[in-house]
C-alpha positions in Angstrom: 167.9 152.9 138.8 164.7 154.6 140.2 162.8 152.4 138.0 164.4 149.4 139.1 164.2 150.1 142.9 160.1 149.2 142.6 160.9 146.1 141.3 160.6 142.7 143.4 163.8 141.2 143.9 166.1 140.7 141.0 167.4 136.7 140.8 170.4 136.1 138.5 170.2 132.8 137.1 172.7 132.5 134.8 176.0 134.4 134.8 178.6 134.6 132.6 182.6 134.4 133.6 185.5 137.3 131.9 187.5 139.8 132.6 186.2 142.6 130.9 182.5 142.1 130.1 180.3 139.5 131.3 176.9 139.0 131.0 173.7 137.2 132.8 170.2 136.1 132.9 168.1 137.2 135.4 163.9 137.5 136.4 162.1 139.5 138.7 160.4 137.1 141.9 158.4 138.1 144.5 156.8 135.4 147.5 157.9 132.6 145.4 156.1 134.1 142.2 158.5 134.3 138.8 157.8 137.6 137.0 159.4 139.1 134.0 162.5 137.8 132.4 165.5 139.3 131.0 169.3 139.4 129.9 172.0 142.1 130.8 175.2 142.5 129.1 177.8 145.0 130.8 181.2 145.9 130.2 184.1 147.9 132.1 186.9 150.1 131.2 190.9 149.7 132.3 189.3 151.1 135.3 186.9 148.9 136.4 184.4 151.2 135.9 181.0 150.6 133.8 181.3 152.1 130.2 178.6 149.8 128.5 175.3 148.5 129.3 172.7 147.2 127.4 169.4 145.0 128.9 166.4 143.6 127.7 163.6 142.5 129.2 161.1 139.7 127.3 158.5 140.6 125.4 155.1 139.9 127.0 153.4 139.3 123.4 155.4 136.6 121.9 154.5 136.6 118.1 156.3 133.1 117.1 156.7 132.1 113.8 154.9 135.6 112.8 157.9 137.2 113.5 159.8 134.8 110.4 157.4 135.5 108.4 157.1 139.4 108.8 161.0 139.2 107.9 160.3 137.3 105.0 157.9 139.9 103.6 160.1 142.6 104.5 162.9 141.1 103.0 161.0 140.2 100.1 163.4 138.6 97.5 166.8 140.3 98.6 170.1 138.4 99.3 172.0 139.4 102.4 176.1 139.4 101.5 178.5 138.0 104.0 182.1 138.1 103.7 183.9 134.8 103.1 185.9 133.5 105.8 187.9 130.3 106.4 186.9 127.3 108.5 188.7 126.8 111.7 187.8 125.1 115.2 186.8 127.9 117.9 187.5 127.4 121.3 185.6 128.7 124.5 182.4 130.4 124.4 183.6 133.8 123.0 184.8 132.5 120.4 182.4 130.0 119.5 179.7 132.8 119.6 182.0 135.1 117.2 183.3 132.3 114.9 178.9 131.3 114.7 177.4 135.5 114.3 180.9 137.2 113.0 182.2 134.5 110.5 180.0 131.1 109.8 177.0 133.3 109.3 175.7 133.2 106.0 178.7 131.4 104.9 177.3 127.5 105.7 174.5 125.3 106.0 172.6 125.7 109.6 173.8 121.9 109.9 177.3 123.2 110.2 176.6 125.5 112.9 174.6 122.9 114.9 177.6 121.1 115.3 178.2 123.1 118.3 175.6 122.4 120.1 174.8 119.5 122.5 172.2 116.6 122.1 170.1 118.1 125.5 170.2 121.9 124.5 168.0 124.0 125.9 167.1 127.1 123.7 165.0 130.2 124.7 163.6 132.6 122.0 161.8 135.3 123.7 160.1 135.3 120.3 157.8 132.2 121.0 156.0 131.1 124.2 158.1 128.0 124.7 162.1 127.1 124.7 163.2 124.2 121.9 165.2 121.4 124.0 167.1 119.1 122.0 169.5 119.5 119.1 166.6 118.1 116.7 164.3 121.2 117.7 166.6 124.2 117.6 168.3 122.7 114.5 164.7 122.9 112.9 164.5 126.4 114.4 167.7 127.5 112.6 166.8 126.2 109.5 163.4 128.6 109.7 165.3 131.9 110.3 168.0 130.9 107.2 164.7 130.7 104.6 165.2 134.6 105.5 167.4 135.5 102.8 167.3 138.9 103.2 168.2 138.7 107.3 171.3 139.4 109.0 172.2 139.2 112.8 175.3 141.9 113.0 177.2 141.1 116.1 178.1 144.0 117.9 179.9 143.2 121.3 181.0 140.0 122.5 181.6 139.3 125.9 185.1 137.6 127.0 184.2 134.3 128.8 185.3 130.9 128.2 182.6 129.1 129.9 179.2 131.4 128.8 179.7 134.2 126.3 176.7 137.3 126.5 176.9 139.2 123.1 174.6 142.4 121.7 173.5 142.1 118.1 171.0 143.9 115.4 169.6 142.9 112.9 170.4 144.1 109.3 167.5 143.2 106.5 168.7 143.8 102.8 166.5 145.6 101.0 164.9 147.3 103.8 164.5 151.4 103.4 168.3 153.3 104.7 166.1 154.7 107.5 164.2 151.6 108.8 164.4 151.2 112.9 166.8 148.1 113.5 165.5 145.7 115.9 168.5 145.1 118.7 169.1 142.1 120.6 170.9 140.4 123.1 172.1 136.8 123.3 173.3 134.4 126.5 175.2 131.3 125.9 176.2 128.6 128.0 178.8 125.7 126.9 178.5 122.1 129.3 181.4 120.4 130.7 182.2 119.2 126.9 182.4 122.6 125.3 179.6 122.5 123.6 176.6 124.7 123.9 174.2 123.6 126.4 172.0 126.5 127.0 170.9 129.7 125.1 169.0 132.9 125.3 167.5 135.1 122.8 165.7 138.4 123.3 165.0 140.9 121.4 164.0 144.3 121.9 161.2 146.3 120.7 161.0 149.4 119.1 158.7 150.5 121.1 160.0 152.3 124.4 158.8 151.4 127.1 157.2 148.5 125.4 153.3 149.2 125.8 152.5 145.4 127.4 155.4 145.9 129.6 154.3 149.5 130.9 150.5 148.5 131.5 152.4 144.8 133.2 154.2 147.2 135.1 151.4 149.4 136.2 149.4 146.4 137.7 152.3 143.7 139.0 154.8 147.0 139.5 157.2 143.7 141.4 156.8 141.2 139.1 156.3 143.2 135.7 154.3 140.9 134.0 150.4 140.3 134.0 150.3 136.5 135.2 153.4 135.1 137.5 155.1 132.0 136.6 156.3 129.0 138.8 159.1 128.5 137.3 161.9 130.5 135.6 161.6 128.3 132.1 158.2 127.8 130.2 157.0 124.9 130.0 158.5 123.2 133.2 154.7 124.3 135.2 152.1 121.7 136.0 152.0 119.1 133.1 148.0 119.2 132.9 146.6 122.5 132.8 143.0 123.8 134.0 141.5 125.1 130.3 138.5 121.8 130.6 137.0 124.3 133.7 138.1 127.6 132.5 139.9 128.2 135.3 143.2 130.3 135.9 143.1 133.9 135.1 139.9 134.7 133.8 140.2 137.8 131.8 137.6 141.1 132.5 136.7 141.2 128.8 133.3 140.1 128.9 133.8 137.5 126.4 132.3 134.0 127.6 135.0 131.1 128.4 138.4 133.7 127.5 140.7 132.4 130.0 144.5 132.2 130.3 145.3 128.7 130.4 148.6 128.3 132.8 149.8 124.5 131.6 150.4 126.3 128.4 150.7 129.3 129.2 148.6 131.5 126.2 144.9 132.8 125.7 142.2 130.5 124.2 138.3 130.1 124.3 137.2 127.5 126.4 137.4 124.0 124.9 135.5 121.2 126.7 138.3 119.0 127.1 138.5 116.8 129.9 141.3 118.0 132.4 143.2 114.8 132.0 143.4 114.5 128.4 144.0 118.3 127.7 148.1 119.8 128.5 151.1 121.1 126.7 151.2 120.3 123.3 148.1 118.7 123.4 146.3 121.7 124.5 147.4 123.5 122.0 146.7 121.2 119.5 143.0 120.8 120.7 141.7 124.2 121.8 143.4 126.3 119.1 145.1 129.6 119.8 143.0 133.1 119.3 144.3 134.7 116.3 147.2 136.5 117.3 145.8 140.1 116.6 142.4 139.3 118.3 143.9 137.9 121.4 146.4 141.1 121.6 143.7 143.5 121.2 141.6 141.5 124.2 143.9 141.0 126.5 144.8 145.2 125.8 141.2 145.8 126.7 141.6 143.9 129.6 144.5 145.6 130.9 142.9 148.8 130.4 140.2 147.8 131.9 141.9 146.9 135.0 144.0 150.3 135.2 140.9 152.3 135.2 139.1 150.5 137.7 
């Protein structure tokens, strides 16, 4: 709580109903600016009184589809096991979310589980930079993370809504040593007028405590938590066209000519040339190229350290 009390102010976004647990989404803002992002999942006793709590913040290094194929190599050729269930038609969030992570899992094609989910979806993965919208996109994205044979997400706690369900899981590789750290999660998921899901969150959380990005975020933006404030709460719903033509936005202490933060698209790049009106989202990304994900890590490090000490 001391921690928390140098925060900006906290701004729940999306919250969960039940009786006994609940969960919600939430990110730090300050003046208008959106900072750091993150999920908390809280339960009570007969009491009323707290007896669980687990929250995660994003990750400010978002490794994308590394982070598949790090399982893959960890996983190498091993089989995950699953216990056979029988189908049946879930109702309400909580058990949608258990009938998908506690009995479906492993036990069907990712077409069968996509069922639940509506046509206008909006997913986030605190894994990668931007959410998947549409049922196309995060079906594509479910069909990446079951190529991990080896993976398992073992629910832990489900929380008891109807309408949004916030559930803690970890993950389980087969073949990984007795004694390996488990990565831990936490999940947020919202059903639309028409039960089906509408809106999720993923975040994962890193073995690392605190998480070193997040403690040197903290250090400079102590309100915000993160190194460069967004507009909005979701990526990718900034300023279509974004400045990287003119290497403008945050221009990183680093001494390397044209590395700038590029806000339309929100990651690190070298300057492209681009004209302004024909370089944004997807396009920009496209055109520039990203830095190699280890190289633009270790800069924008420097940077930060950098910063600190001056």
């Amino acid at each position: 709580m001391e921690n928390k009390a140098s925060c900006g102010r906290i701004v729940i976004d999306r919250l969960s109903d039940g009786a006994r647990s609940c969960g919600f989404t939430w990110h730090l803002e300050e003046d208008g600016a959106v900072g750091i992002r993150g999920t908390t999942y809280v339960e009570l006793n007969e009491q009323g009184k707290i007896i669980y709590l687990r929250e995660i913040c994003e990750p400010l290094f978002k490794p994308g589809d590394a982070t598949v194929e790090l399982l893959k190599a960890i996983g190498g050729e091993n089989t995950a096991t699953f216990d056979e269930v029988e189908r049946r038609t879930p109702t309400g969030a909580s058990d949608i979310c258990r009938y998908l992570w506690s009995e479906l899992q492993g036990n069907a094609a990712p077409s069968e589980s996509l069922d639940f989910f509506a046509e206008e979806v909006l997913y986030e993965d605190f894994n990668y930079e931007m959410p998947m919208r549409g049922k196309a996109a995060v079906g594509d994205f479910l069909e990446k993370f079951a190529e991990i044979k080896a993976l398992k997400f073992v629910a832990e706690r489900f929380s008891d809504g109807s309408r949004a369900c916030c559930f803690t899981w970890n993950v389980e590789i087969s073949g990984a040593p007795p004694d390996a750290p488990r990565t831990r999660g936490i999940s947020f998921y919202e059903l639309n007028s028409e039960g089906q899901i509408a809106y999720v969150r993923d975040i994962p959380e890193s073995l690392s405590k605190p998480p070193p990005l997040q403690a040197i975020a903290a250090a400079i933006r102590p309100k915000l938590r993160v190194f460069q404030p967004r507009s909005t709460v979701v990526s990718g719903e900034e300023a279509q066209r974004c400045n990287c033509a003119d290497a403008g936005g945050v221009v990183w202490p680093t001494g390397a000519t044209g590395l700038h933060f590029c806000a339309g698209a929100a990651h690190h790049r070298v300057r492209c040339n681009i004209p302004t009106d024909l370089c944004g989202g997807r396009e920009c990304r496209r055109s520039c190229g990203r830095f190699p994900e280890a190289l633009g890590l270790t800069l924008l490090l420097v940077a930060c350290a950098r910063v600190v000490s001056a």
